[in-house]
C-alpha positions as CSV (number, residue, x, y, z in Angstrom):
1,X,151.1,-13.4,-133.4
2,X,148.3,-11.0,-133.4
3,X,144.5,-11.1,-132.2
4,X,143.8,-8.3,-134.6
5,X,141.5,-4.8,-132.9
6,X,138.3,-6.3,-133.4
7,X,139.0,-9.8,-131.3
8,X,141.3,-8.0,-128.5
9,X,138.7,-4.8,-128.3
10,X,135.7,-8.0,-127.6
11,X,138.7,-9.5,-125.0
12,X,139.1,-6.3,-123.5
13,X,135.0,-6.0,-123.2
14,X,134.6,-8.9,-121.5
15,X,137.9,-8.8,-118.9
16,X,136.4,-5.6,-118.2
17,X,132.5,-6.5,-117.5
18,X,133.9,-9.8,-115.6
19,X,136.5,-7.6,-113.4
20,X,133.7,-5.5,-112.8
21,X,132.1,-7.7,-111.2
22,X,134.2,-7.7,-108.1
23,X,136.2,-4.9,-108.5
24,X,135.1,-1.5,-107.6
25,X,137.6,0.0,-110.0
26,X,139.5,-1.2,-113.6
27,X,142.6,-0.2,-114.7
28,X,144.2,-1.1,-118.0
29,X,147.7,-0.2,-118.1
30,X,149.6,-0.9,-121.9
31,X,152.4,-0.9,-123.0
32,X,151.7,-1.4,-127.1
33,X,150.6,1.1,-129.2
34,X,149.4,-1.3,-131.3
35,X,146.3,-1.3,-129.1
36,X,145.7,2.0,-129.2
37,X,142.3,1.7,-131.3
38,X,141.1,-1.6,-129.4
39,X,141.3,0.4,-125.6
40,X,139.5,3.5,-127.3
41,X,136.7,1.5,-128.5
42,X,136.4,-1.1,-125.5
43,X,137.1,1.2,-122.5
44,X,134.1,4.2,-123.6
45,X,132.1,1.3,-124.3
46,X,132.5,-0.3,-120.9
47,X,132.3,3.4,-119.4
48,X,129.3,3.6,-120.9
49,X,128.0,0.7,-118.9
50,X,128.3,2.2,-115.9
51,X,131.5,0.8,-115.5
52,X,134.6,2.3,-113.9
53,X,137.2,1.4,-116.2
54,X,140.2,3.4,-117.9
55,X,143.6,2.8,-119.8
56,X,147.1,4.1,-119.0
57,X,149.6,4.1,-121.9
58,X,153.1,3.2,-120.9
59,X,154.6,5.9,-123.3
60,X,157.7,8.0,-122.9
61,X,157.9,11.2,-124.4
62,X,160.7,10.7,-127.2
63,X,161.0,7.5,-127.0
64,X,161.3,4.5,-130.3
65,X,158.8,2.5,-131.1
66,X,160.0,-0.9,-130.5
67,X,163.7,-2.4,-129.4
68,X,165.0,0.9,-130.1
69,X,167.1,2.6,-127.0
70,X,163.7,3.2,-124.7
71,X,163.0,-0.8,-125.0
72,X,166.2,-1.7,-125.1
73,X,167.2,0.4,-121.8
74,X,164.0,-0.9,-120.2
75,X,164.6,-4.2,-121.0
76,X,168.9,-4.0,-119.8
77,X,167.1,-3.1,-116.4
78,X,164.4,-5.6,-116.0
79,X,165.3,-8.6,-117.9
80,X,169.2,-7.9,-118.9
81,X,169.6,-11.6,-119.8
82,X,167.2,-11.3,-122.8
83,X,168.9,-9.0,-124.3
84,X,170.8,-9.7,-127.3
85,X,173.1,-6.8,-127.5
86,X,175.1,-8.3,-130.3
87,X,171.9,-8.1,-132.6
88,X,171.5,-4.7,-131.9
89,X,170.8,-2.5,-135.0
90,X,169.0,0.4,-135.8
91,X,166.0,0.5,-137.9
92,X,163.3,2.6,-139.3
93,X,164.5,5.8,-137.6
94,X,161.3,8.2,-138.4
95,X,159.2,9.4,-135.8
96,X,156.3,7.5,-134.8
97,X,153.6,10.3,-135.4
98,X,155.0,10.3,-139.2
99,X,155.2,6.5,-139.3
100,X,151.4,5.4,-137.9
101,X,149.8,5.3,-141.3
102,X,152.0,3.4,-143.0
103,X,152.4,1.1,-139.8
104,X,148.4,0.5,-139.8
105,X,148.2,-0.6,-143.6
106,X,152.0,-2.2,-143.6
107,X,152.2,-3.4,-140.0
108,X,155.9,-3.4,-138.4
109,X,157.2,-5.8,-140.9
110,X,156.6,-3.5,-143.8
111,X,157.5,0.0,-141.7
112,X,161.1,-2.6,-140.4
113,X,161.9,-5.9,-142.1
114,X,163.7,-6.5,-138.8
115,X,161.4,-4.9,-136.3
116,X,163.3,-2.1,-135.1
117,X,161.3,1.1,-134.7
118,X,164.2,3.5,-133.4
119,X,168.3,2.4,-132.6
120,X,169.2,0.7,-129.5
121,X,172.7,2.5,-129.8
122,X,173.6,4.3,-126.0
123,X,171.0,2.1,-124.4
124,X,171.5,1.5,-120.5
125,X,170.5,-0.5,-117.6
126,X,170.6,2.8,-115.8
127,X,169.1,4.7,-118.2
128,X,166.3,1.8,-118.1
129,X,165.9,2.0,-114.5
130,X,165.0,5.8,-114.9
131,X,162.8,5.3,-117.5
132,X,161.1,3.1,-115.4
133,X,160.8,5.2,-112.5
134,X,159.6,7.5,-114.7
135,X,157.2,5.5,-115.5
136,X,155.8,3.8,-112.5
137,X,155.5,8.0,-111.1
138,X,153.2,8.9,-113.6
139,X,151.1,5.8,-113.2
140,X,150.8,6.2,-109.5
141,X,149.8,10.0,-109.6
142,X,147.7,9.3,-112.2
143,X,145.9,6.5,-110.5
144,X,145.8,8.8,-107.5
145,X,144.0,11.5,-109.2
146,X,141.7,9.2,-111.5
147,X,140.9,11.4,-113.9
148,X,139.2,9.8,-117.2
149,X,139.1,11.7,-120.9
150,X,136.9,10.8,-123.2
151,X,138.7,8.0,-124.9
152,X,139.0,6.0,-121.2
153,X,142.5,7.1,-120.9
154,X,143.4,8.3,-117.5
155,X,145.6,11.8,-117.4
């Protein structure tokens, strides 16, 4: 299911003016790029507003798309049992840079009947725990530093 950008930019909007309420600080941290254009219409706007609100992207350098090895190593660490390693297969295998457009006018079906953005092949609990660690450091120095670009997104 999908909200679409318009609907989930107006969600993001409003969490962000109600949150702001009562917290002094708002941090959106994602994990689909997907909602890429929503957060870098919602989170200037609420900026604007004298609001201090930014994004975080959950991205690893290299990494698939979707249920390729980065998910799939992720997910063997944090939720192993939903994990269906005997429907693992690769799919669409191109980078994601090279891929967006078609993946905006297409969506995922038409990029990957089956879903798959990248192969799961090699993936690894331990390979998701690092990933994750990985992850986790980045968000913590960045929320340490707070540093905002122009888009919301903190650096």
């Amino acid at each position: 299911m999908s909200i679409g950008t318009e609907a989930l930019t107006g969600l993001l909007v409003e969490y962000g003016r109600s949150a702001g309420r009562w917290a002094g600080r708002v941090l959106v941290v994602n994990g689909h790029g997907g909602n890429l254009d929503a957060l870098r219409a919602a989170i200037p706007l609420l900026r604007s507003e004298g609001r201090d609100v930014a994004w975080f992207p959950c991205g690893v350098a290299g990494g698939d798309a979707h249920a390729g090895r980065t998910e799939t190593s992720l997910m063997l660490h944090v939720e192993p049992d939903g994990v269906r390693a005997d429907r693992a297969a690769a799919g669409e295998t191109t980078p994601i840079r090279e891929l967006l457009p078609r993946l905006r006018a297409e969506g995922v079906r038409g990029v990957s009947p089956t879903g798959v953005l990248g192969d799961p092949a090699g993936a690894t609990r331990t390979e998701g725990e690092a990933l994750l660690a990985e992850l986790t450091g980045r968000l913590v120095a960045a929320v340490g530093t707070w540093a905002v670009d122009d888009d919301g997104r903190l650096r």
